[in-house]
C-alpha positions in Angstrom: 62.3 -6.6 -49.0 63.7 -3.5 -47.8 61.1 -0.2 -48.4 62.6 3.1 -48.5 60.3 5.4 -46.6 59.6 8.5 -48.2 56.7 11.0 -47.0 53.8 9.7 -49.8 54.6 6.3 -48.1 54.1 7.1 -44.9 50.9 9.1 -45.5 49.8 5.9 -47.7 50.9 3.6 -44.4 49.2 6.0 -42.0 46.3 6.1 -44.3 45.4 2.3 -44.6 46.2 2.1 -40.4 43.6 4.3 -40.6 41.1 3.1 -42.8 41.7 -0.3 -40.9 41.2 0.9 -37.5 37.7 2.2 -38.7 36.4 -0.9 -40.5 37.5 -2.6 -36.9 35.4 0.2 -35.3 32.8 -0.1 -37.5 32.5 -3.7 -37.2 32.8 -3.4 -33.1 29.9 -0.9 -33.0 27.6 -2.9 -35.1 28.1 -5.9 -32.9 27.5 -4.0 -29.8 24.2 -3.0 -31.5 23.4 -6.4 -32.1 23.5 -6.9 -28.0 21.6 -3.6 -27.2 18.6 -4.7 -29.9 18.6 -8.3 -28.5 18.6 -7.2 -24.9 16.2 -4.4 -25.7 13.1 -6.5 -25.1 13.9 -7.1 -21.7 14.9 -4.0 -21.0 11.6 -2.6 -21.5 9.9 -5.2 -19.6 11.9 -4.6 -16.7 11.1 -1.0 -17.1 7.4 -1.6 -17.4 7.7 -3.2 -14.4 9.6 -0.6 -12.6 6.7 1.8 -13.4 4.3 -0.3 -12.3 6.0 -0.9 -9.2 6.5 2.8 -8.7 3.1 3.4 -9.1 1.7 0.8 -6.5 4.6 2.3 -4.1 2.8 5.8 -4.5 -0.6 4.9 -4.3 0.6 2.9 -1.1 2.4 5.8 0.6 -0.8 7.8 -0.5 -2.7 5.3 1.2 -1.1 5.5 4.3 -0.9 8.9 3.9 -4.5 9.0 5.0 -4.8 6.1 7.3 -5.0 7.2 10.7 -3.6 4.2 12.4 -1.0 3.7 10.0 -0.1 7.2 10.6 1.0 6.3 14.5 -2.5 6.6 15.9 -3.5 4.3 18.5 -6.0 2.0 18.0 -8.0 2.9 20.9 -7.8 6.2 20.4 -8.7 6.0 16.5 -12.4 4.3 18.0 -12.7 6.8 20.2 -12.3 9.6 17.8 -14.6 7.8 15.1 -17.1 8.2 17.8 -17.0 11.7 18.2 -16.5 12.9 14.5 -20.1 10.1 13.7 -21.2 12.4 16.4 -22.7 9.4 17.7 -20.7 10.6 21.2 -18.6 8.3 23.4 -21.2 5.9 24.4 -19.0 2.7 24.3 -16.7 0.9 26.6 -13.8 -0.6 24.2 -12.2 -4.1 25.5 -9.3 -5.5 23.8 -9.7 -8.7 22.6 -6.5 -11.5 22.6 -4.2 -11.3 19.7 -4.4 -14.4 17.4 -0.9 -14.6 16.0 -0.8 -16.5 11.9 2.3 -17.0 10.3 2.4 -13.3 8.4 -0.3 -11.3 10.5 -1.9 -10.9 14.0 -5.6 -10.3 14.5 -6.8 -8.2 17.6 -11.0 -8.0 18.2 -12.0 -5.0 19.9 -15.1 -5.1 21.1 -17.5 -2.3 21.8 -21.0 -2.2 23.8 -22.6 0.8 25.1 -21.7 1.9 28.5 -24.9 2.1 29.9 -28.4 -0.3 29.6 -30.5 2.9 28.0 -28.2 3.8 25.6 -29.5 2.5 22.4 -29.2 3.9 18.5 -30.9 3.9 15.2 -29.9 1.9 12.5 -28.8 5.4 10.4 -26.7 6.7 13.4 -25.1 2.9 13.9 -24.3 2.8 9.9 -22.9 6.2 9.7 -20.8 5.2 13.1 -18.9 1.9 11.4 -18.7 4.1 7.7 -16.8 6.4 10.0 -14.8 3.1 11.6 -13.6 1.9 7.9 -13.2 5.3 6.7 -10.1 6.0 7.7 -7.8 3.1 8.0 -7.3 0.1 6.1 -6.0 -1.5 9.3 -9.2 -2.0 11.1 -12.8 -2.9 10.5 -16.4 -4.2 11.7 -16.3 -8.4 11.3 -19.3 -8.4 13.7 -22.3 -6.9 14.6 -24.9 -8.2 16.5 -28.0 -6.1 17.3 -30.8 -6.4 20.3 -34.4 -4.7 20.4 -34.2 -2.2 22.6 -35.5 -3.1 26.3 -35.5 1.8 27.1 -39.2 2.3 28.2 -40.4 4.7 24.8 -38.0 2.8 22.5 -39.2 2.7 18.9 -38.9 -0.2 16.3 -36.0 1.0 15.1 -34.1 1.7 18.2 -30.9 -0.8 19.3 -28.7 -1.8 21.9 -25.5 -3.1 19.5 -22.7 -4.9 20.3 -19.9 -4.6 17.8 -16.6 -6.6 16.9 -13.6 -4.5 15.0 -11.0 -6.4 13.9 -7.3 -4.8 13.7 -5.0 -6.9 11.3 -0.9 -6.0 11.2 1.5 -7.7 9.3 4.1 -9.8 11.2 7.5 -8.2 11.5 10.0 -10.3 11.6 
């Protein structure tokens, strides 16, 4: 079959090329959005979960933020300062326990006892001075408290010579 080309023809040809090349797109494009509505319901979990990632990331950096220890402070230094702004003065010698080492964390017990016999405290000025231990770090705080009557001639019923445990807990790093 031999078909003389004339212009009509060719605009006829071009046209069906045409007309075919769009039902061929038409037909690609729906099946593409038949993979994009059957992988839409995990793409929203897994953006649900990015949010909520992102929010526990900021709330973390917030957190240590205002953590005092996690900020570069040393742990001495953060009891000693706790003493000062409880205004309950520096009235305690701080000893560093061992370090107990666990698989994915290390424990370290400082303890603190007052440096001399007479000192002794109230059981206000003692809670207001481990508030102010916890207060300000996540990374340490009071596992043990044990309290003595007061042996200071004048000492009221309500006056005590503590001895506390803090307990500083790190992650591992590896």
């Amino acid at each position: 079959m031999n078909i003389e080309w004339d212009f009509e023809k060719g605009l006829l040809a071009f046209m069906a090329a045409l007309i075919l090349g769009g039902v061929g797109v038409i037909i690609w494009q729906r099946s593409t959005a038949k993979e994009l509505s059957a992988a839409l319901p995990t793409a929203e979990s897994q953006l649900a979960f990015i949010g909520k990632t992102a929010t526990e990331i900021y709330a973390l950096r917030s957190a240590i933020r205002d953590d005092e220890i996690a900020g570069g402070m040393k742990p001495f230094d953060y009891l000693e300062s706790q003493e000062v702004k409880s205004k309950i003065g520096k009235k305690f010698r701080i000893d560093p326990g061992t370090v107990d080492d666990y698989d994915t964390y290390w424990d370290k017990v400082w303890s603190l006892k007052p440096t001399q016999s007479n000192f002794d405290f109230d059981r206000e000025t003692l809670g207001v001075f481990l508030i102010y231990i916890e207060a300000k770090t996540t990374l340490m705080k009071v596992t043990r408290i044990k309290l003595d009557e007061s042996s200071r001639r004048g000492a009221t019923d309500d006056d005590w010579s503590p001895l506390i445990e803090v307990t500083e807990r790190r992650a591992t790093t590896n």
